[in-house]
C-alpha positions in Angstrom: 0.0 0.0 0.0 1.5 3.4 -0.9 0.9 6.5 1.2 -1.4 9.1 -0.5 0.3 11.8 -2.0 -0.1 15.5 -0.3 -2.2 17.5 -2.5 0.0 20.8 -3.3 -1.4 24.4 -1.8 -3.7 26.2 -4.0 -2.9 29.0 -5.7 -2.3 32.3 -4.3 -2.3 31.0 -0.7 -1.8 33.5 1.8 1.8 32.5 2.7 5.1 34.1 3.8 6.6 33.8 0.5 3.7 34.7 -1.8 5.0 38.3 -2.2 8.5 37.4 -3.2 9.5 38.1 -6.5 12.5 36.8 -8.0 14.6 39.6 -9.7 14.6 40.1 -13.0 16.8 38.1 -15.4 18.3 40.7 -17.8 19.6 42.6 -14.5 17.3 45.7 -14.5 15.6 47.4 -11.6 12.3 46.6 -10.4 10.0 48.2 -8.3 10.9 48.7 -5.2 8.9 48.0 -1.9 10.8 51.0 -0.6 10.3 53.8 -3.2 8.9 57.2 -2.1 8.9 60.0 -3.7 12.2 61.4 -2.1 12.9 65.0 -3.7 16.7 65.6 -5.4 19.8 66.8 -3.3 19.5 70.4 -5.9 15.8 70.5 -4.4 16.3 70.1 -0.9 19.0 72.9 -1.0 17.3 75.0 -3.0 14.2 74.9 -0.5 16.6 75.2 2.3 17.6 78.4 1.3 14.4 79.8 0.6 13.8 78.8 4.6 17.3 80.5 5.6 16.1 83.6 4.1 12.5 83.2 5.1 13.6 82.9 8.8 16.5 85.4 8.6 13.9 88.1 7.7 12.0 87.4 10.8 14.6 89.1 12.3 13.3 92.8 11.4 10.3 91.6 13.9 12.0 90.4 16.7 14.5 93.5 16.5 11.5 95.8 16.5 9.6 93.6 19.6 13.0 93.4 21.7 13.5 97.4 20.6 9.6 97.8 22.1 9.8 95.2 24.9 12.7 95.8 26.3 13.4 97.8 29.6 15.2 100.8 30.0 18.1 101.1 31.6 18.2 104.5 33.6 21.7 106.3 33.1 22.8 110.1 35.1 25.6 112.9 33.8 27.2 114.5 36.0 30.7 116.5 35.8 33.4 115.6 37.9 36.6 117.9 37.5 35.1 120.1 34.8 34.7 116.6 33.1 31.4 114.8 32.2 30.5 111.3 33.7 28.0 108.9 33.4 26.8 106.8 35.9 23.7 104.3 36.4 20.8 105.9 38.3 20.1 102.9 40.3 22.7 100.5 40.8 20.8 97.2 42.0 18.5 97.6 39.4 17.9 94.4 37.2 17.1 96.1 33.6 20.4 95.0 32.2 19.6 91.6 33.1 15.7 92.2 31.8 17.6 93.4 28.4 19.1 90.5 28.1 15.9 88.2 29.4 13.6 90.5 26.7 15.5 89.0 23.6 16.3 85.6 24.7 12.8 84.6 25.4 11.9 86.4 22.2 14.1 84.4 20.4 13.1 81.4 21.4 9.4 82.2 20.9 10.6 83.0 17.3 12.7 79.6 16.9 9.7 77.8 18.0 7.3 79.7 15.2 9.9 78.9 12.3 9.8 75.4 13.3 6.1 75.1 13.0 5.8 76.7 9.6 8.9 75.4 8.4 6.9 71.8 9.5 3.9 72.5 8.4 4.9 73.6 4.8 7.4 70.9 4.7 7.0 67.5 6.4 9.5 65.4 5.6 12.5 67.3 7.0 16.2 66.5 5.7 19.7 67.6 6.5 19.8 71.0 4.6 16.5 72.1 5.6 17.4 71.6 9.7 20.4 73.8 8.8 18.5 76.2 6.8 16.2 76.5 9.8 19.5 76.8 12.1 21.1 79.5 10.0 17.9 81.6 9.7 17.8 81.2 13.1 21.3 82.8 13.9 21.0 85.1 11.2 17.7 86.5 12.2 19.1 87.5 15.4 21.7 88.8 14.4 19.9 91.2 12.5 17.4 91.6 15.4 20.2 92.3 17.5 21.6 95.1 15.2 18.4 96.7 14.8 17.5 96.9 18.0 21.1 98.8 18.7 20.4 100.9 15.8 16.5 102.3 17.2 17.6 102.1 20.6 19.2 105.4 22.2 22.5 106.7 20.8 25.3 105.3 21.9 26.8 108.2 22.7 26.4 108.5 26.4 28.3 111.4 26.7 26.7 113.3 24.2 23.4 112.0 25.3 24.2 113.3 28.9 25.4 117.1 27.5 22.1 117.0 25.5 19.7 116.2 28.4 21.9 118.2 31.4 23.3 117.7 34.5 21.5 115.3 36.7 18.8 114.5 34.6 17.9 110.8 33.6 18.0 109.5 30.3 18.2 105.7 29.1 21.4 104.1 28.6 22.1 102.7 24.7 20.0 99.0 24.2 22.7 96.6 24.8 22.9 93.0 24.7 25.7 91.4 27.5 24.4 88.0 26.5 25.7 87.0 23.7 24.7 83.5 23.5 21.2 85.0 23.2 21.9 85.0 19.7 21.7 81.1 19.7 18.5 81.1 21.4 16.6 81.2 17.8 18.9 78.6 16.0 18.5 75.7 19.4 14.9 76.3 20.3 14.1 75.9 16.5 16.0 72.9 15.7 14.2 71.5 19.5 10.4 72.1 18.4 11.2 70.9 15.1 13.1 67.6 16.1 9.7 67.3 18.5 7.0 67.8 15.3 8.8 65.1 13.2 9.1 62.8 15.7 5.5 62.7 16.7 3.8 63.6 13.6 6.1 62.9 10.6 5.9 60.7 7.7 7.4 56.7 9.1 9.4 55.0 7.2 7.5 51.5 5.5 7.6 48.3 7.1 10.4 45.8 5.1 8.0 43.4 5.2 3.9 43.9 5.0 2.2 41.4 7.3 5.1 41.2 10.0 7.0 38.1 8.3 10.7 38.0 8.1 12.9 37.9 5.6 11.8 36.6 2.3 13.0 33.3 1.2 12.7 31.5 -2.3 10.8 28.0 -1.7 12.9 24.7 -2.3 11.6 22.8 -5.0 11.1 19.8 -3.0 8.9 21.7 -0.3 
C-alpha cells in the first residue's frame, strides 16, 4: 500500500513567500517595496535656502519687539573735575539683566514659530532644511540684535548726557551682555522641530507587509 500523495497548496495561498519576487533576469531594476517619492539633493538645498532667508527676515520683527519690549536702563551725567560722567541711576537695578531676558525669550518664541511653519509647509525634514532652519535662526538674530542697537538710544552717552543736562535721567544705549542669546533662535528651532517630526512625521514602510521576516525562495522539493 503506498501512502497518498499531499495535494500541493492552492494558488495564491496567503503564505510568507507569496509576495516574493525573483529579480529580473536581464539585471534591471524593479519596483521597489521601498520607493517614495524622495525629492533631489538640488531641491532640498534650494528649498533650504528659501527657509534660511525666510527665517532670517523674521529678524526685522524680533529687533523691532525686543527694541519695544525691552526695559530701559536709567543712566545720570554728571561733571566731575570740569569733566562729564555717566553713571547708572540705580545701581541694583535688574534692567540689564531684563535686556538680556527680553530678547532671549523672544528668540526662542521666534525659533519655536519657524519650526512650525517650516513643519507644516514641509513635512519630511532633511539635513539641509534643519540647517536652513539653524542658520535663519542665527542670522535672524543677528539682524534683530543690530536693529534693535540701531533704534535704541544713541550710543553716545556722553553726548546723550550734555544733551539732556546735569542730573537729569535718560536711558542708557540697548545693549545686549548675553551673547549666547543669539543662539537662542537657532536651538529652540532645531528642538520644536526635532519634537514635530518625531510625533507627527511621515514613518518609514515596514520591510516586510504582514510582520513576516525575511523573504526566502521556496525549495523545489517543499
Amino acid at each position: 500500500m503506498t501512502a497518498p500523495l499531499t495535494p500541493p497548496p492552492p494558488p495564491h495561498q496567503g503564505s510568507p513567500h507569496h509576495d516574493w519576487q525573483a529579480p529580473p533576469a536581464d539585471g534591471a531594476t524593479g519596483p521597489s517595496l521601498y520607493e517614495q517619492d524622495v525629492p533631489g539633493m538640488k531641491t532640498e538645498v534650494r528649498e533650504a535656502a528659501v527657509v534660511t532667508v525666510a527665517v532670517a527676515l523674521g529678524g526685522v520683527l524680533l529687533g523691532l519687539l525686543w527694541w519695544w519690549l525691552a526695559p530701559h536702563v536709567p543712566l545720570v551725567g554728571g561733571i566731575v573735575d570740569k569733566k562729564w560722567v555717566v553713571y547708572f541711576k540705580d545701581t541694583e537695578g535688574e534692567q540689564a539683566i531684563g535686556v538680556d531676558g527680553t530678547f532671549t525669550l523672544l528668540a526662542v518664541a521666534f525659533g519655536a514659530l519657524s519650526a512650525l511653519g517650516v513643519f507644516l509647509v514641509r513635512r519630511r525634514g532633511g539635513v539641509p532644511l534643519v540647517v536652513g532652519l539653524a542658520l535663519g535662526g542665527l542670522l535672524g538674530s543677528l539682524l534683530a540684535w543690530r536693529i534693535g542697537v540701531w533704534l535704541g538710544p544713541t550710543s553716545n552717552v556722553i553726548a546723550h548726557a550734555r544733551a539732556v543736562g546735569k542730573g537729569v535721567t535718560f536711558s542708557a544705549p540697548l545693549k545686549l551682555n548675553a551673547k549666547g542669546a543669539l543662539l537662542a533662535w537657532s536651538l529652540a528651532g532645531l528642538a520644536v522641530h526635532l519634537g514635530l517630526t518625531a510625533m507627527f512625521g511621515p514613518r518609514d514602510p515596514e520591510p516586510y507587509p504582514g510582520g513576516h521576516g525575511a523573504a526566502s525562495v521556496p525549495s523545489a522539493g517543499a
